[in-house]
DRENDO-1510 file (C-alpha; in Angstrom, 1 decimal, always signed):
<recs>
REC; n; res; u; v; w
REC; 1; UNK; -1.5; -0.5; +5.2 .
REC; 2; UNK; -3.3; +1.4; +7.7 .
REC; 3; UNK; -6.6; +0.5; +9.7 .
REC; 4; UNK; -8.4; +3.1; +7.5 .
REC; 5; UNK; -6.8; +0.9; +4.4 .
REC; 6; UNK; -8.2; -2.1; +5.5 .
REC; 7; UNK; -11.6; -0.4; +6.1 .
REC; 8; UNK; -11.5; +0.8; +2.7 .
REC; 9; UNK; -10.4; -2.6; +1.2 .
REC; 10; UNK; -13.5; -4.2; +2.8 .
REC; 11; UNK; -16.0; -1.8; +2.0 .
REC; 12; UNK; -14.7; -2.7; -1.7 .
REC; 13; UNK; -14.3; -6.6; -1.1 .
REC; 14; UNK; -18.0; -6.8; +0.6 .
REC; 15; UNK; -19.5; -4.9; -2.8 .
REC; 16; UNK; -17.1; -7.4; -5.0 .
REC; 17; UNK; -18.5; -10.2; -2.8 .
REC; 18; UNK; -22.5; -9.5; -3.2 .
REC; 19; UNK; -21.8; -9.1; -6.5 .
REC; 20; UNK; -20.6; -12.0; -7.2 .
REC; 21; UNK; -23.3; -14.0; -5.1 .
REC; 22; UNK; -26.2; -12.3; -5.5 .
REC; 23; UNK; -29.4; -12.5; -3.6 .
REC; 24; UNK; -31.3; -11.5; -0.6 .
REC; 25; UNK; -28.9; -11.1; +2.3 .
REC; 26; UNK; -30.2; -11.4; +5.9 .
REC; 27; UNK; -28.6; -8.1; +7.1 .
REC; 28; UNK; -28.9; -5.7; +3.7 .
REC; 29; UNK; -26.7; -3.6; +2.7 .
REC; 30; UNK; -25.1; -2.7; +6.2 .
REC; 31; UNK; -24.6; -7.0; +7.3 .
REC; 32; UNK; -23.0; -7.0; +3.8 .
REC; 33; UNK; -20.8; -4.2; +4.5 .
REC; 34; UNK; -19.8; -5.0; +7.6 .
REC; 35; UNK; -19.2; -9.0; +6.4 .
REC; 36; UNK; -17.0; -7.4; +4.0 .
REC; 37; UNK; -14.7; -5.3; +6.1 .
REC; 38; UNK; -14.8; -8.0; +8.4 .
REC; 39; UNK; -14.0; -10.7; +5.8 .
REC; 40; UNK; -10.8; -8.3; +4.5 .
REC; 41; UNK; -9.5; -8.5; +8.4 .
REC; 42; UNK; -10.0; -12.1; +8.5 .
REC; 43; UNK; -8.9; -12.8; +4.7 .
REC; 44; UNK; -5.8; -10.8; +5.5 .
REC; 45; UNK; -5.0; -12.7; +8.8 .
REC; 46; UNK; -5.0; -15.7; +7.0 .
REC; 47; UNK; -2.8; -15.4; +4.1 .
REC; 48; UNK; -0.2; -13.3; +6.8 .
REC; 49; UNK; -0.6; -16.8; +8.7 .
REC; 50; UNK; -0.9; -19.3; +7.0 .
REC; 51; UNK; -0.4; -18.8; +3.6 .
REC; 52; UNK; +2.9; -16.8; +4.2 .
REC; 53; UNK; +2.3; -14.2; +2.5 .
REC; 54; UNK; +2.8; -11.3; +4.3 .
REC; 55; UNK; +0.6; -7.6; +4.8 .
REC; 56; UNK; +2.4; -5.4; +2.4 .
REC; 57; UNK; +2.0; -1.6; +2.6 .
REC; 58; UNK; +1.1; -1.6; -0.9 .
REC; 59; UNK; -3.1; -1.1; -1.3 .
REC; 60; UNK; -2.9; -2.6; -5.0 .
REC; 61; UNK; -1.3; -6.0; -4.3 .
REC; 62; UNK; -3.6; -8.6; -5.8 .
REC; 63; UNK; -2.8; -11.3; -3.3 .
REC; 64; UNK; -4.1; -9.0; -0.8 .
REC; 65; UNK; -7.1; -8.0; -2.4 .
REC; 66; UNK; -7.6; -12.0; -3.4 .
REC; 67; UNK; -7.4; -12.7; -0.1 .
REC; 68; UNK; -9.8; -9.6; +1.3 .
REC; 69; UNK; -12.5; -10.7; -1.4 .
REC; 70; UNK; -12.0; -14.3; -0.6 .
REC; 71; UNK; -12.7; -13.5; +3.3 .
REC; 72; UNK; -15.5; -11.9; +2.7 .
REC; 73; UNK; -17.3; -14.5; +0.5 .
REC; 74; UNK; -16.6; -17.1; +3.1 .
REC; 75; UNK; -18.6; -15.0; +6.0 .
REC; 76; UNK; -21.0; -14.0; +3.1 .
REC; 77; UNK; -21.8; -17.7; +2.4 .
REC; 78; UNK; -21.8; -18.5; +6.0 .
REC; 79; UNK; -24.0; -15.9; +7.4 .
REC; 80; UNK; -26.5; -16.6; +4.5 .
REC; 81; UNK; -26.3; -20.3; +5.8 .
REC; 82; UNK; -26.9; -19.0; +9.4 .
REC; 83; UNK; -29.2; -16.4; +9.1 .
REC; 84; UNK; -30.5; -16.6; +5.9 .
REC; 85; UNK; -33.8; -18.6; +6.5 .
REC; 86; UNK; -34.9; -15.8; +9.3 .
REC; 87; UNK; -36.2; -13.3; +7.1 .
REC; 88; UNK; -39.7; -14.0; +5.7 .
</recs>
């Protein structure tokens, strides 16, 4: 997959992600966006590393998206635990 895949996957994963913990997020819709393309990165780097499972060039491998979405609740949950207390 290409960088622009990737971008794609996590602008997907981040929406998947807020939906499925919803709530006030510190940084709106942008922080979530951007927790989600980075979580895909992240999510991605971790299943090629550690979970060997490798990047395939195919954009509809459920591993992959499993792992994207899975990235990006992690930094979801631990941004709101960082930054979640500083909006009023």
């Amino acid at each position: 997959m290409t960088i622009i895949s990737w971008i794609i996957l996590g602008l997907l994963a981040g929406a998947i992600a807020k939906f499925l913990l919803p709530g006030r997020d510190p940084g709106g819709l942008i922080g979530t966006t951007l927790i989600g393309i980075a979580g895909a990165f992240i999510g991605g780097w971790i299943s090629a590393r550690w979970m060997d499972h490798p990047i395939t060039k195919d954009f509809y491998d459920g591993t992959t998206w499993a792992a994207a979405i899975g990235g990006s609740l992690v930094l979801l949950v631990v941004y709101r635990l960082l930054f979640g207390n500083s909006r009023s």
